[in-house]
mmCIF file of the C-alpha atoms, coordinates in Angstrom:
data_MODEL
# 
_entry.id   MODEL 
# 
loop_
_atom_site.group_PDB 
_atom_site.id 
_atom_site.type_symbol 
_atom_site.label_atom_id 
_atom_site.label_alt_id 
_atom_site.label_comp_id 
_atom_site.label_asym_id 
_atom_site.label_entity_id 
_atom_site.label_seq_id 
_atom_site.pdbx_PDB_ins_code 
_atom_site.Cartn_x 
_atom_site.Cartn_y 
_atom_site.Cartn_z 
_atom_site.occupancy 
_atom_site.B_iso_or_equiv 
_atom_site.pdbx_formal_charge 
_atom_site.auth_seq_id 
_atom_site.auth_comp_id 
_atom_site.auth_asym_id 
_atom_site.auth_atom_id 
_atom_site.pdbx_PDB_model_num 
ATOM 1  C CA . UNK A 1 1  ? 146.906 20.718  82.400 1.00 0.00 ? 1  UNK A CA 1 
ATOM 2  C CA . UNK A 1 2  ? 147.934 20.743  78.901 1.00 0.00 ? 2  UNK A CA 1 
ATOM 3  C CA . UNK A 1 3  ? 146.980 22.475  75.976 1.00 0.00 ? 3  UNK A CA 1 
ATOM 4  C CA . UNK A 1 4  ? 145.440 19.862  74.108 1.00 0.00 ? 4  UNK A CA 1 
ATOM 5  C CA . UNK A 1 5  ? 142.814 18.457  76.967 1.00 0.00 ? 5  UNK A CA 1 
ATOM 6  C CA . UNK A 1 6  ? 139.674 20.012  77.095 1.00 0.00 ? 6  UNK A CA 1 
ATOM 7  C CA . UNK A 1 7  ? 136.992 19.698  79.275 1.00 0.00 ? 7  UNK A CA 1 
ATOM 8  C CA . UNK A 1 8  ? 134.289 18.907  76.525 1.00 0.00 ? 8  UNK A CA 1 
ATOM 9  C CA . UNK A 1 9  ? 135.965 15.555  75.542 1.00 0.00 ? 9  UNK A CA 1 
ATOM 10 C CA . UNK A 1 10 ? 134.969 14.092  78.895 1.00 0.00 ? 10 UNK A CA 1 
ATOM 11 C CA . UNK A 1 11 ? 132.042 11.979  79.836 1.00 0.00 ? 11 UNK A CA 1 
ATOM 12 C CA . UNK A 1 12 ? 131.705 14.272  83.342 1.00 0.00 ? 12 UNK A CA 1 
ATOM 13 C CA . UNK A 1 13 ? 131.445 17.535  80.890 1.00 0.00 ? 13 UNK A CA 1 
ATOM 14 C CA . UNK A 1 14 ? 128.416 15.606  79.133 1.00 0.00 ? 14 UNK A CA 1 
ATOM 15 C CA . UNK A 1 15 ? 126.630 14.754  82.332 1.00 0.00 ? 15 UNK A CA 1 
ATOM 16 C CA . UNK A 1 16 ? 127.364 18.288  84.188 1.00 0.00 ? 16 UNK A CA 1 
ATOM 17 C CA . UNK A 1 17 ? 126.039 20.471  81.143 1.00 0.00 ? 17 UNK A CA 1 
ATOM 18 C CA . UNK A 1 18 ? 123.087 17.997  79.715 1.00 0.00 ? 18 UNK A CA 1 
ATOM 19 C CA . UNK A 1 19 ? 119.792 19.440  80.052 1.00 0.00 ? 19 UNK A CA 1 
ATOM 20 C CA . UNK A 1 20 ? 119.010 15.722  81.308 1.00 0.00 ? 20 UNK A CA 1 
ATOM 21 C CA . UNK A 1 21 ? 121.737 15.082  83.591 1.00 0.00 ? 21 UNK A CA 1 
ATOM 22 C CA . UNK A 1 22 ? 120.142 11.575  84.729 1.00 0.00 ? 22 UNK A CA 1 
ATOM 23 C CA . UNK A 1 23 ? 119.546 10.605  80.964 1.00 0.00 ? 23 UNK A CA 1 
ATOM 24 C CA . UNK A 1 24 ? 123.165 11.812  79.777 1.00 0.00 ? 24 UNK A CA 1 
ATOM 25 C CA . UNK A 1 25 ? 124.338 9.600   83.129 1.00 0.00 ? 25 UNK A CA 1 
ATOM 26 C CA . UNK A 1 26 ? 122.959 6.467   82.090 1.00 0.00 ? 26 UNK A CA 1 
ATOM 27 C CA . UNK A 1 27 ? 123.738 6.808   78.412 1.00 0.00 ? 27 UNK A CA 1 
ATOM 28 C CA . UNK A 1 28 ? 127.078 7.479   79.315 1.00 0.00 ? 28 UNK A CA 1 
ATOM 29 C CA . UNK A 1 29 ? 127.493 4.858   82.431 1.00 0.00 ? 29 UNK A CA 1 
ATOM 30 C CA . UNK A 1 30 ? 126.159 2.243   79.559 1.00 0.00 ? 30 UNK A CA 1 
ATOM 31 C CA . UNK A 1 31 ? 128.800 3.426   76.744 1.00 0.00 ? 31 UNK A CA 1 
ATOM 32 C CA . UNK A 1 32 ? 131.764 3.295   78.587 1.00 0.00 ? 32 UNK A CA 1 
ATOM 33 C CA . UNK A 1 33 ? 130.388 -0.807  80.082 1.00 0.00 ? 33 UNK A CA 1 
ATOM 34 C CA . UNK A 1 34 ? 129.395 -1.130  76.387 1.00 0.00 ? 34 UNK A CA 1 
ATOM 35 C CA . UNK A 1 35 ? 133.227 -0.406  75.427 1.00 0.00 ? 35 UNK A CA 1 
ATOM 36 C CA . UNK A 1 36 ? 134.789 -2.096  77.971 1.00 0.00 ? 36 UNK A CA 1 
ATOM 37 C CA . UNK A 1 37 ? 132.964 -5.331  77.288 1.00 0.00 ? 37 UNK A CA 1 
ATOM 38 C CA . UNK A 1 38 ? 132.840 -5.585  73.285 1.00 0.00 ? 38 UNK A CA 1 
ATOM 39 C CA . UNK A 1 39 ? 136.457 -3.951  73.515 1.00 0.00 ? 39 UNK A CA 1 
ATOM 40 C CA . UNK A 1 40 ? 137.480 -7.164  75.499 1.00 0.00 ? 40 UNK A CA 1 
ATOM 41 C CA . UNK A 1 41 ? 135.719 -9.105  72.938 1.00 0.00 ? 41 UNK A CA 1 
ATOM 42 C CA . UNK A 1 42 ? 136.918 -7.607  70.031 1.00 0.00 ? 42 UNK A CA 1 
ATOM 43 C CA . UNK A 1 43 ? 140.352 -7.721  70.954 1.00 0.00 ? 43 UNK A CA 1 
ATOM 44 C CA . UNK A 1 44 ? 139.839 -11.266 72.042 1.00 0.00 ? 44 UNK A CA 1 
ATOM 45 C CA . UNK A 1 45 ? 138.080 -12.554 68.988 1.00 0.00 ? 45 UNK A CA 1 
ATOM 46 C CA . UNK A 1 46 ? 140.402 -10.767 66.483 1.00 0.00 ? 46 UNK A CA 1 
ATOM 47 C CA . UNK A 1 47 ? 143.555 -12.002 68.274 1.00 0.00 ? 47 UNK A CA 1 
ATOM 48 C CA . UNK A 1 48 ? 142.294 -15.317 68.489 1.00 0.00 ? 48 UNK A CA 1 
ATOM 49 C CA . UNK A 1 49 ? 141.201 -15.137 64.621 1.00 0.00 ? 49 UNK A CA 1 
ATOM 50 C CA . UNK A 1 50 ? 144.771 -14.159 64.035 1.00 0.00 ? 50 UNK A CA 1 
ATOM 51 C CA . UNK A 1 51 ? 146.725 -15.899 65.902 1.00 0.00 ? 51 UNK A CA 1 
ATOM 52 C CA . UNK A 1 52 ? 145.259 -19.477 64.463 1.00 0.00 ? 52 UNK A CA 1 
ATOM 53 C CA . UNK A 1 53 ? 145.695 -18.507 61.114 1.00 0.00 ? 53 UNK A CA 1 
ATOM 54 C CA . UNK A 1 54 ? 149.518 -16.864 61.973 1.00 0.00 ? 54 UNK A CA 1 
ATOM 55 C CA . UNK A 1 55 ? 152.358 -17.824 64.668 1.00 0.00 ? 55 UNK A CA 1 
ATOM 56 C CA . UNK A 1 56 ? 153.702 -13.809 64.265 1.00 0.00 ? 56 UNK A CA 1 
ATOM 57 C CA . UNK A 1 57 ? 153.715 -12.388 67.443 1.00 0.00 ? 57 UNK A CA 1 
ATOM 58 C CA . UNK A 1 58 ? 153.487 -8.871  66.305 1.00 0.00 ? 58 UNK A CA 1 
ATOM 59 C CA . UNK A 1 59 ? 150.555 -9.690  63.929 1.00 0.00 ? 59 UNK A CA 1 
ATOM 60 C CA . UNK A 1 60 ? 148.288 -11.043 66.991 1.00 0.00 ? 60 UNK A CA 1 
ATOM 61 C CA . UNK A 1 61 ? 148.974 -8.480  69.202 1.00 0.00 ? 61 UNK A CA 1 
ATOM 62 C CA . UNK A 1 62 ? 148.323 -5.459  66.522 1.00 0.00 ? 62 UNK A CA 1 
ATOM 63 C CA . UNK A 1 63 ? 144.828 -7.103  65.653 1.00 0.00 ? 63 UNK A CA 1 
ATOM 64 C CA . UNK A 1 64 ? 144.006 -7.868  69.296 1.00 0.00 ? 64 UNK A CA 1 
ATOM 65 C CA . UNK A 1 65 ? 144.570 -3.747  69.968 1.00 0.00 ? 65 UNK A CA 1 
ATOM 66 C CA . UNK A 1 66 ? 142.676 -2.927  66.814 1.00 0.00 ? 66 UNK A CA 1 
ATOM 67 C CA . UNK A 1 67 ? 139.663 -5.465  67.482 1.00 0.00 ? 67 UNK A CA 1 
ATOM 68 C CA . UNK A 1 68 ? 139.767 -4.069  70.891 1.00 0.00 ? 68 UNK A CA 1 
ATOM 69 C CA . UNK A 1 69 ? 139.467 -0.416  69.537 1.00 0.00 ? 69 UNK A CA 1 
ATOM 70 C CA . UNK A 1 70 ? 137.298 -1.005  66.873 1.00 0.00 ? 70 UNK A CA 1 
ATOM 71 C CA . UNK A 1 71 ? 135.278 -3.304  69.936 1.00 0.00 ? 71 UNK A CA 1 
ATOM 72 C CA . UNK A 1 72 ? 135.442 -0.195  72.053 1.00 0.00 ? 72 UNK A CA 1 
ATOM 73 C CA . UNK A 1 73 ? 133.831 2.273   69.761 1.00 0.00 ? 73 UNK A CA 1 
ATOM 74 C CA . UNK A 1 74 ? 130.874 -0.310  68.700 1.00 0.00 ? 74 UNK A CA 1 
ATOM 75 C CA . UNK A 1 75 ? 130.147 -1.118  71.811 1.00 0.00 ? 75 UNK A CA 1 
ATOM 76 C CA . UNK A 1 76 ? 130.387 2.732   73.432 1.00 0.00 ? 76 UNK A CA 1 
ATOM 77 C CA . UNK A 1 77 ? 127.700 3.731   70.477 1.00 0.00 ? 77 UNK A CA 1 
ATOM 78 C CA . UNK A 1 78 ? 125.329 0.258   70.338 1.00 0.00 ? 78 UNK A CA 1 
ATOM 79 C CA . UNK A 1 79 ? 125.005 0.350   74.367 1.00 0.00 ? 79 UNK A CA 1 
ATOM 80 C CA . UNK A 1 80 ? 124.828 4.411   75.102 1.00 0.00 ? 80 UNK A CA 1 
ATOM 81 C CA . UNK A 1 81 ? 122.035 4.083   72.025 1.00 0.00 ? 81 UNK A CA 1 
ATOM 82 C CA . UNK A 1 82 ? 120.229 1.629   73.465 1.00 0.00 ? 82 UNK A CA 1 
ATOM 83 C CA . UNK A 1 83 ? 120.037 3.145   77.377 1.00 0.00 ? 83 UNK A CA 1 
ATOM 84 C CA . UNK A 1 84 ? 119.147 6.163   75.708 1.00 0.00 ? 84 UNK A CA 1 
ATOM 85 C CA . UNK A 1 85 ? 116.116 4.500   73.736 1.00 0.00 ? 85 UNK A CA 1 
ATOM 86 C CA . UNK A 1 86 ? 115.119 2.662   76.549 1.00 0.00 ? 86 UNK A CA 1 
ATOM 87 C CA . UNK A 1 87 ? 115.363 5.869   78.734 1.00 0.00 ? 87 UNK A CA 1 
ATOM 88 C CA . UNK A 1 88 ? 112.944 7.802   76.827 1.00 0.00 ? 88 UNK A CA 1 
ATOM 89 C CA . UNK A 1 89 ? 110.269 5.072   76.002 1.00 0.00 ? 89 UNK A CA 1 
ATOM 90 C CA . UNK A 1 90 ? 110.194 3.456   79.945 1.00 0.00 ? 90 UNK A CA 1 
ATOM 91 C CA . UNK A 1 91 ? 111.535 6.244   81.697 1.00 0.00 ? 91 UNK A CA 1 
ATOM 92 C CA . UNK A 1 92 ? 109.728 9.692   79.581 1.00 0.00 ? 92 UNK A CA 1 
ATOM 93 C CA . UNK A 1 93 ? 106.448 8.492   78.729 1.00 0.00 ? 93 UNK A CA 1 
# 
């Protein structure tokens, strides 16, 4: 392994040091569907926005990876948030 990785950055980390390992496995099994589907959107939307507008190649294929990021990370924090709320009114009470 390399110097920079470290263990805390992954999504296993979360789940094997939680205190609610079945809570932190949902909320984390939602965020990364969450970013792969508004990632795909994002990117989608933003290249399609783009490449109306402009013919550049370049230009559509730098806003389709920066919709998809920006996708990614909105969709990672609106779906983990919302298993998490869900968890803890349905699943807690």
């Amino acid at each position: 392994m390399s110097d920079t990785f470290h263990p805390a950055w992954t999504e296993l980390y979360k789940v094997q040091t939680a205190k609610d390992w079945q809570r932190q496995l949902g909320s984390s099994s939602s965020g990364v569907l969450g970013a792969v589907a508004a990632g795909w959107a994002g990117g989608a939307a933003s290249g399609f926005a783009i490449g109306v507008r402009m013919r550049n190649p370049w230009l559509v294929a730098g806003s389709t990876v920066i919709g998809g990021i920006a996708g990614g990370a909105f969709g990672y924090e609106l779906f983990s948030g919302m298993f998490e709320q869900l968890y803890d009114v349905y699943i807690v009470e």
